[in-house]
Legacy VTK file of the C-alpha trace (Angstrom):
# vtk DataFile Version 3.0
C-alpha trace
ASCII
DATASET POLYDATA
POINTS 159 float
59.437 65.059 42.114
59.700 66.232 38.584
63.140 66.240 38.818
63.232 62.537 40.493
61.649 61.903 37.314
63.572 63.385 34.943
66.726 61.487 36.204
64.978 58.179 36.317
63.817 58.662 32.969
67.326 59.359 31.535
68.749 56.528 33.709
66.600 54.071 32.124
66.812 55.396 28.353
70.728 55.087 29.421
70.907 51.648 30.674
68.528 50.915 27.417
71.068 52.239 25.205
73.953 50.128 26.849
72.543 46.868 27.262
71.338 47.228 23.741
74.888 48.936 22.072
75.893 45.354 20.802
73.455 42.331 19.461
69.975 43.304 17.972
71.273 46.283 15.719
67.923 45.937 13.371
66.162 49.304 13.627
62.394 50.057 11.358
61.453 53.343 10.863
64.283 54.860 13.532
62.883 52.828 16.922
64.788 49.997 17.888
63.376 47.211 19.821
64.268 48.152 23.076
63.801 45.983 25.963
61.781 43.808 23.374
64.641 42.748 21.030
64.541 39.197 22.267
61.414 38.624 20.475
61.774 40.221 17.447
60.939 43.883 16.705
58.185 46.642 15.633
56.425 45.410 12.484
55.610 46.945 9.042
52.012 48.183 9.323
52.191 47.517 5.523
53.642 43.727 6.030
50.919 42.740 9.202
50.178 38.824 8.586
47.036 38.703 10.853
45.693 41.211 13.274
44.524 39.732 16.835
41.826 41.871 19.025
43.024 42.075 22.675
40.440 43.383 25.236
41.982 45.261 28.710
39.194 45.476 31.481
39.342 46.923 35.362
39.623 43.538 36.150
42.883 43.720 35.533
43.188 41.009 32.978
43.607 40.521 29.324
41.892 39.148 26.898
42.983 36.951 25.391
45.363 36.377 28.068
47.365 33.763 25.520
48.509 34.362 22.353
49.799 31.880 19.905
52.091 33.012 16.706
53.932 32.120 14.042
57.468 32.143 13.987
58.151 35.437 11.592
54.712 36.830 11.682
54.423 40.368 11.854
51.062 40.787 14.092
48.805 44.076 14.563
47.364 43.971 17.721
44.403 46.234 18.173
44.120 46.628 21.573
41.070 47.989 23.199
40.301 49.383 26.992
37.035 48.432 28.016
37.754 49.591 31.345
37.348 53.397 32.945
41.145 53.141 34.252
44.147 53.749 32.028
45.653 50.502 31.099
48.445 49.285 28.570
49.946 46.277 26.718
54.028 46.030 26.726
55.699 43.195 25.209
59.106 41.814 26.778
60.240 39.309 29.036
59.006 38.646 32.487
62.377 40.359 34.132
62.325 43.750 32.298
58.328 43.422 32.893
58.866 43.471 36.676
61.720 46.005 36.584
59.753 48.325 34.768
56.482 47.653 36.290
58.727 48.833 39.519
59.897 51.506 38.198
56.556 52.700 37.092
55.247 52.265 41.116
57.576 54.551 41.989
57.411 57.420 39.381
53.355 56.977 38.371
53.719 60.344 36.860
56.542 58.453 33.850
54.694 58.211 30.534
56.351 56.521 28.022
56.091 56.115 24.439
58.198 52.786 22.977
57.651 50.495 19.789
56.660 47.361 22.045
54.388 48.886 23.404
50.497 50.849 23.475
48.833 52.940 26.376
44.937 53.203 26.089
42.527 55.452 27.858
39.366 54.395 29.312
36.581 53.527 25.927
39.903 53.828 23.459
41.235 51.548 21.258
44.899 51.465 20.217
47.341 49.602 17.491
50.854 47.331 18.049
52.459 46.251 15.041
55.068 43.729 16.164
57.079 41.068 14.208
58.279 38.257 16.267
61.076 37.347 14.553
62.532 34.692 17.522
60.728 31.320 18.576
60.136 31.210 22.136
57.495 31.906 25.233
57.376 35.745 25.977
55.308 38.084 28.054
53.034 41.305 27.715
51.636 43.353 30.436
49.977 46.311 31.710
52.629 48.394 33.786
50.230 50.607 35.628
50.782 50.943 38.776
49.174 48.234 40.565
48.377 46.315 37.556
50.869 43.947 37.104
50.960 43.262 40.273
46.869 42.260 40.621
47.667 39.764 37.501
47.443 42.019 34.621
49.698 39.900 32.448
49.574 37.435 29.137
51.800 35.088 27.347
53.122 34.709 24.158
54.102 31.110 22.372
55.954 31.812 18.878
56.394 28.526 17.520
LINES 1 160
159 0 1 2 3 4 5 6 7 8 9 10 11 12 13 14 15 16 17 18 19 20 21 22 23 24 25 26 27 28 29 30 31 32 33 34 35 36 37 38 39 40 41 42 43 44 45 46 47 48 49 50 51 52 53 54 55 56 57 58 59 60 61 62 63 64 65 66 67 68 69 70 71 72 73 74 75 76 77 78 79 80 81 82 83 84 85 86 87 88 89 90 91 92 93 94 95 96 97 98 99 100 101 102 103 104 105 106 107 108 109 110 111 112 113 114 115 116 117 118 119 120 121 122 123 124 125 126 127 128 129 130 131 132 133 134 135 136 137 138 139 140 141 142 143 144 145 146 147 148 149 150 151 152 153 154 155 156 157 158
Protein backbone atom coordinates (compact mmCIF):
# COMPACT_ATOMS: atom_id res chain seq x y z
CA UNK A 1 0.00 0.00 0.00
CA UNK A 2 2.84 2.25 0.88
CA UNK A 3 4.25 1.72 -2.23
CA UNK A 4 0.73 2.37 -4.15
CA UNK A 5 1.27 5.50 -2.45
CA UNK A 6 4.45 6.46 -3.12
CA UNK A 7 3.81 6.16 -6.95
CA UNK A 8 0.59 8.07 -6.80
CA UNK A 9 2.21 10.68 -4.97
CA UNK A 10 5.03 11.15 -7.56
CA UNK A 11 2.47 10.77 -10.39
CA UNK A 12 0.59 13.65 -9.22
CA UNK A 13 3.65 16.02 -8.20
CA UNK A 14 4.59 14.93 -12.00
CA UNK A 15 1.52 15.78 -13.82
CA UNK A 16 1.68 19.11 -11.44
CA UNK A 17 4.94 19.96 -12.76
CA UNK A 18 3.82 19.49 -16.50
CA UNK A 19 0.63 21.09 -16.68
CA UNK A 20 2.23 23.92 -14.84
CA UNK A 21 5.92 24.01 -16.99
CA UNK A 22 4.46 26.95 -19.16
CA UNK A 23 1.92 29.96 -18.02
CA UNK A 24 1.87 30.99 -14.25
CA UNK A 25 5.80 31.09 -13.76
CA UNK A 26 5.31 33.54 -10.51
CA UNK A 27 6.82 31.64 -7.58
CA UNK A 28 6.90 33.46 -3.51
CA UNK A 29 9.12 32.15 -1.20
CA UNK A 30 10.04 28.83 -3.56
CA UNK A 31 6.15 27.28 -3.76
CA UNK A 32 4.44 27.86 -6.81
CA UNK A 33 0.77 27.94 -7.06
CA UNK A 34 0.11 24.64 -8.03
CA UNK A 35 -3.20 23.49 -9.03
CA UNK A 36 -4.28 27.03 -7.69
CA UNK A 37 -2.52 29.28 -10.27
CA UNK A 38 -5.79 30.23 -11.88
CA UNK A 39 -6.63 32.34 -9.02
CA UNK A 40 -3.71 33.92 -8.14
CA UNK A 41 -1.04 32.59 -5.73
CA UNK A 42 0.29 32.22 -1.94
CA UNK A 43 0.31 35.68 -0.33
CA UNK A 44 2.89 37.76 1.64
CA UNK A 45 2.03 37.19 5.32
CA UNK A 46 3.66 40.68 5.55
CA UNK A 47 1.30 42.22 2.58
CA UNK A 48 -2.31 40.40 4.04
CA UNK A 49 -5.13 43.15 3.17
CA UNK A 50 -7.82 41.64 5.52
CA UNK A 51 -7.90 38.38 7.34
CA UNK A 52 -11.38 36.36 7.13
CA UNK A 53 -12.21 33.63 10.05
CA UNK A 54 -13.47 30.38 8.42
CA UNK A 55 -15.04 27.79 10.82
CA UNK A 56 -14.86 23.72 9.62
CA UNK A 57 -17.42 21.58 11.71
CA UNK A 58 -18.38 17.56 11.50
CA UNK A 59 -21.11 18.75 9.70
CA UNK A 60 -19.21 18.84 6.98
CA UNK A 61 -19.66 22.43 6.02
CA UNK A 62 -17.88 25.68 6.09
CA UNK A 63 -18.34 28.61 7.47
CA UNK A 64 -18.63 30.97 5.84
CA UNK A 65 -19.42 28.84 3.01
CA UNK A 66 -19.05 32.20 0.58
CA UNK A 67 -16.43 34.38 0.37
CA UNK A 68 -16.34 37.66 -1.39
CA UNK A 69 -12.80 39.46 -2.40
CA UNK A 70 -11.21 41.98 -3.94
CA UNK A 71 -9.59 41.67 -7.08
CA UNK A 72 -5.64 41.76 -5.88
CA UNK A 73 -6.21 41.25 -2.25
CA UNK A 74 -3.88 39.18 -0.54
CA UNK A 75 -6.26 37.42 2.23
CA UNK A 76 -5.14 35.43 5.54
CA UNK A 77 -7.54 33.01 6.22
CA UNK A 78 -7.47 31.67 9.73
CA UNK A 79 -9.12 28.67 9.55
CA UNK A 80 -10.36 26.86 12.55
CA UNK A 81 -11.72 23.03 13.15
CA UNK A 82 -14.40 23.02 15.48
CA UNK A 83 -15.02 19.56 14.74
CA UNK A 84 -13.31 16.17 16.41
CA UNK A 85 -12.51 14.86 12.69
CA UNK A 86 -9.55 16.08 10.66
CA UNK A 87 -10.73 18.50 8.13
CA UNK A 88 -9.02 20.99 5.57
CA UNK A 89 -9.53 24.04 3.30
CA UNK A 90 -7.90 23.78 -0.44
CA UNK A 91 -8.40 26.44 -2.85
CA UNK A 92 -8.72 25.58 -6.74
CA UNK A 93 -11.22 24.99 -9.19
CA UNK A 94 -14.09 22.62 -8.98
CA UNK A 95 -12.24 19.98 -11.55
CA UNK A 96 -8.84 19.63 -9.76
CA UNK A 97 -11.16 19.70 -6.45
CA UNK A 98 -12.91 16.49 -7.57
CA UNK A 99 -9.77 14.89 -9.04
CA UNK A 100 -8.00 15.30 -5.99
CA UNK A 101 -10.75 14.73 -3.63
CA UNK A 102 -10.62 11.19 -5.70
CA UNK A 103 -7.47 10.69 -5.39
CA UNK A 104 -7.50 11.27 -1.72
CA UNK A 105 -10.54 8.30 -1.45
CA UNK A 106 -8.33 6.09 -2.72
CA UNK A 107 -4.94 6.68 -0.91
CA UNK A 108 -6.52 8.15 2.70
CA UNK A 109 -3.13 7.51 4.05
CA UNK A 110 -1.64 10.77 1.27
CA UNK A 111 -0.86 13.83 3.40
CA UNK A 112 -0.01 16.68 1.65
CA UNK A 113 1.50 19.90 2.35
CA UNK A 114 0.81 22.74 -0.67
CA UNK A 115 0.62 26.70 -0.58
CA UNK A 116 -3.28 26.66 -1.40
CA UNK A 117 -3.92 24.91 1.02
CA UNK A 118 -4.26 24.15 5.30
CA UNK A 119 -5.04 20.75 7.14
CA UNK A 120 -6.43 21.22 10.78
CA UNK A 121 -6.82 18.74 13.55
CA UNK A 122 -9.76 18.43 15.67
CA UNK A 123 -9.82 21.98 18.39
CA UNK A 124 -6.81 23.53 15.99
CA UNK A 125 -6.69 26.49 14.23
CA UNK A 126 -4.57 27.04 11.12
CA UNK A 127 -3.37 30.09 8.64
CA UNK A 128 -3.75 30.55 4.46
CA UNK A 129 -2.21 33.48 3.11
CA UNK A 130 -3.47 33.69 -0.47
CA UNK A 131 -3.45 36.59 -3.03
CA UNK A 132 -6.04 36.32 -5.64
CA UNK A 133 -4.54 37.98 -8.21
CA UNK A 134 -7.39 36.85 -11.14
CA UNK A 135 -11.18 38.01 -11.13
CA UNK A 136 -13.42 35.18 -11.28
CA UNK A 137 -15.75 32.49 -9.17
CA UNK A 138 -13.43 29.76 -7.59
CA UNK A 139 -13.77 26.95 -5.14
CA UNK A 140 -12.28 25.67 -1.70
CA UNK A 141 -12.87 22.42 -0.08
CA UNK A 142 -12.16 19.89 2.41
CA UNK A 143 -10.58 16.76 0.56
CA UNK A 144 -11.04 14.25 3.30
CA UNK A 145 -12.23 11.40 2.39
CA UNK A 146 -15.85 11.58 2.38
CA UNK A 147 -15.98 15.20 2.81
CA UNK A 148 -16.34 16.65 -0.32
CA UNK A 149 -18.48 14.39 -1.24
CA UNK A 150 -21.20 15.06 1.92
CA UNK A 151 -20.98 18.94 0.71
CA UNK A 152 -17.92 20.10 2.36
CA UNK A 153 -17.29 22.85 -0.15
CA UNK A 154 -17.36 26.97 -0.49
CA UNK A 155 -17.11 29.53 -3.14
CA UNK A 156 -15.09 32.25 -3.92
CA UNK A 157 -16.30 35.63 -5.98
CA UNK A 158 -13.11 37.95 -6.72
CA UNK A 159 -14.56 40.85 -8.25
Amino acid sequence: MKQAIRIAIFSLAAATSVAFAHGDEDHHGGHDAGHAAALGKPGDPAKVSRTIEVDMNDNMRFTPANIAVKRGETIRFVVKNSGKLKHEMVLGSIKELKEHAELMRKFPEMEHSDPNQVSVDPGKTGELVWQFSKAGKFDFACLQPGHFEAGMKGKVAVK
